[in-house]
Residue, then its C-alpha position, 0 to 999 in steps of 0.5 A: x500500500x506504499x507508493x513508491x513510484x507514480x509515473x504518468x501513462x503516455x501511450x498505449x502499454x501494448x503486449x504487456x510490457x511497460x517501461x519507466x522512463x526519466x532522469x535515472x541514473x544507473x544506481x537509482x534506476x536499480x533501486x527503484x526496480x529492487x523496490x518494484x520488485x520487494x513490494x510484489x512479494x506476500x509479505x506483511x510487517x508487525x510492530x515489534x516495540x514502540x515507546x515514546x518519551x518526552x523531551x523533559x523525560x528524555x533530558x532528564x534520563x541523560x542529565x542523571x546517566x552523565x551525573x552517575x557516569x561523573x560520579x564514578x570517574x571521580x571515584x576511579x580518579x580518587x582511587x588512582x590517586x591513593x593506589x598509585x599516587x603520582x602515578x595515578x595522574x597518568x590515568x587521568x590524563x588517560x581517561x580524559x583523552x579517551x573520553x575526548x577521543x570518544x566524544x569526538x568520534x560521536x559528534x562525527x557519526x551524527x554530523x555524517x551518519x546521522x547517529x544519535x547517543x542513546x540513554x543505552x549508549x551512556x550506559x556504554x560510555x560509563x561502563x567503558x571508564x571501568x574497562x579503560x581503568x582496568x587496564x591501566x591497573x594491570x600495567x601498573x601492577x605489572x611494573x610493580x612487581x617488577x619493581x618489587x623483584x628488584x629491577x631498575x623502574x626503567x628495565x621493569x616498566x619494559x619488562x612489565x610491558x611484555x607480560x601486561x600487553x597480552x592481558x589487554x589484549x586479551x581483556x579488550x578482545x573479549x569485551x569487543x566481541x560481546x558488543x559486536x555479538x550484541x550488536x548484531x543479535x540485539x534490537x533496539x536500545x541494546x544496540x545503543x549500548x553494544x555500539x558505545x562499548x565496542x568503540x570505547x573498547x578500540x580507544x581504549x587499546x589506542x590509548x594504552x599504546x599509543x600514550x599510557x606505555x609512552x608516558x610511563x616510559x618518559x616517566x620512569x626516567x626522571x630522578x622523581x619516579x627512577x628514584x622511589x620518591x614517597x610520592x612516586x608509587x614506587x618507594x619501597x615502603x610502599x611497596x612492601x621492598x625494603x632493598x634492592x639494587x642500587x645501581x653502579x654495583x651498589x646494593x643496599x643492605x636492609x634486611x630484604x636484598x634481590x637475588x643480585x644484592x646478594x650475591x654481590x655481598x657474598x663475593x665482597x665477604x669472600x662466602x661462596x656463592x653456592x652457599x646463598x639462599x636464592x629465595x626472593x625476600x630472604x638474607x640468609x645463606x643455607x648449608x651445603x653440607x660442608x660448611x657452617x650454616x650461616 
């Protein structure tokens, strides 16, 4: 019952055969035929949902879901900041610039597709401050293990890199494909919200590469974080590591020494290196059977 096309008759249609003529182009002119075409066949469309919402409602549900999602970045933010102090403003800097990025790339889609951020969409976009968060709590414990066995903040953060990459990788990979799995089953508001977190999922590994593991670099190479400063998220205490390498063949001398520490007092000391306990966390030496247990 829909009218798709109304062409004028301007002659005879004889033998059955009709053709419409105009300014066509191949494109339109394929269109128009798919359309003929779909519109002959048996079928019939129901009305699966419907809701309606008012502008005052519609405004108000965002203004609570940005307030909600204001609410809980200021708490990933305090949380940083006491977990990992200094450190902890790296993933401010994060966060805001992948909020930016996503902000940017939404105004885009409805300035070229037409796309409109749904209330479903915001719940994406808060849940994806978490996700984000979360993975930049996997690189930093990473380094702090590092850190906690002894490396140098520079050789640890490289190393911690190597371990924590995979673990984002894989933790983006995962909620990439429930959105993209979502997106594709779901109808409605859930596409909303499958498609806010799939994208913030792939800023969220843009991010990470492209600036937290950079920042963290540049960062491991000042006197303030290289050093262990109380502020830092690095000091020893803090840490629960009392000692460690010092550099330039130096090795601090607490009750809890690396592996290294230790050797190295060992050799100063003239004890044999056989005889040193190569269990992390501990200072003393074990027997070997022939010598006495210091």
């Amino acid at each position: 019952g829909l009218v798709i096309s109304a062409p004028t008759t301007n002659e005879r249609i004889a033998g059955g055969k009709a053709s419409i003529s105009g300014n066509f182009t191949q494109q339109t002119a394929g269109d128009l035929a798919n359309q003929l075409k779909y519109g002959a066949l048996p079928l019939s469309f129901r009305k699966d949902t419907e809701q309606q919402v008012s502008a005052l409602l519609g405004k108000e549900q965002l203004q609570r879901g940005l307030l909600a999602g204001a609410i809980g970045l200021l708490l990933v933010i305090l949380y940083s900041l006491l977990q990992y102090r200094a450190l902890g403003i790296v993933t401010v800097f994060s966060l805001g610039i992948a909020g930016v990025i996503a902000y940017g790339l939404i105004v885009l889609l409805g300035w070229r597709q037409g796309y409109r951020l749904s209330l479903p969409g915001v719940v994406g976009l808060i849940v994806a401050i978490g996700i984000t968060a979360d993975s930049f709590i996997v690189f930093f414990e990473r380094v702090r293990d590092e850190v906690r066995d002894g490396k140098q903040l520079a050789t640890a953060v490289e190393h911690a890199w190597l371990r924590a990459r995979r673990t984002i990788l894989a933790s983006d990979t995962v909620s990439f494909l429930a959105a993209l799995v979502l997106y594709l089953l779901a109808v409605g508001g859930v596409r909303g919200f499958a498609f806010t977190l799939g994208l913030t999922t792939v800023i969220d590994v843009l991010v990470v590469f492209m600036f937290t593991k950079p920042m963290v670099v540049l960062l491991a190479r000042t006197r303030f974080f290289g050093n262990g400063h109380k502020l830092s998220g690095f000091d020893a205490e803090h840490l629960g590591r009392q000692a460690g390498y010092a550099g330039r063949g130096r090795v601090r001398t607490p009750s809890s020494q690396t592996i290294a520490g230790r050797r190295e007092a060992a050799r100063k000391n003239g004890t044999p290196q056989d005889t040193v306990d190569d269990t992390p966390g501990t200072g003393t030496r074990q027997p070997t059977g022939t010598g006495r247990d210091a």
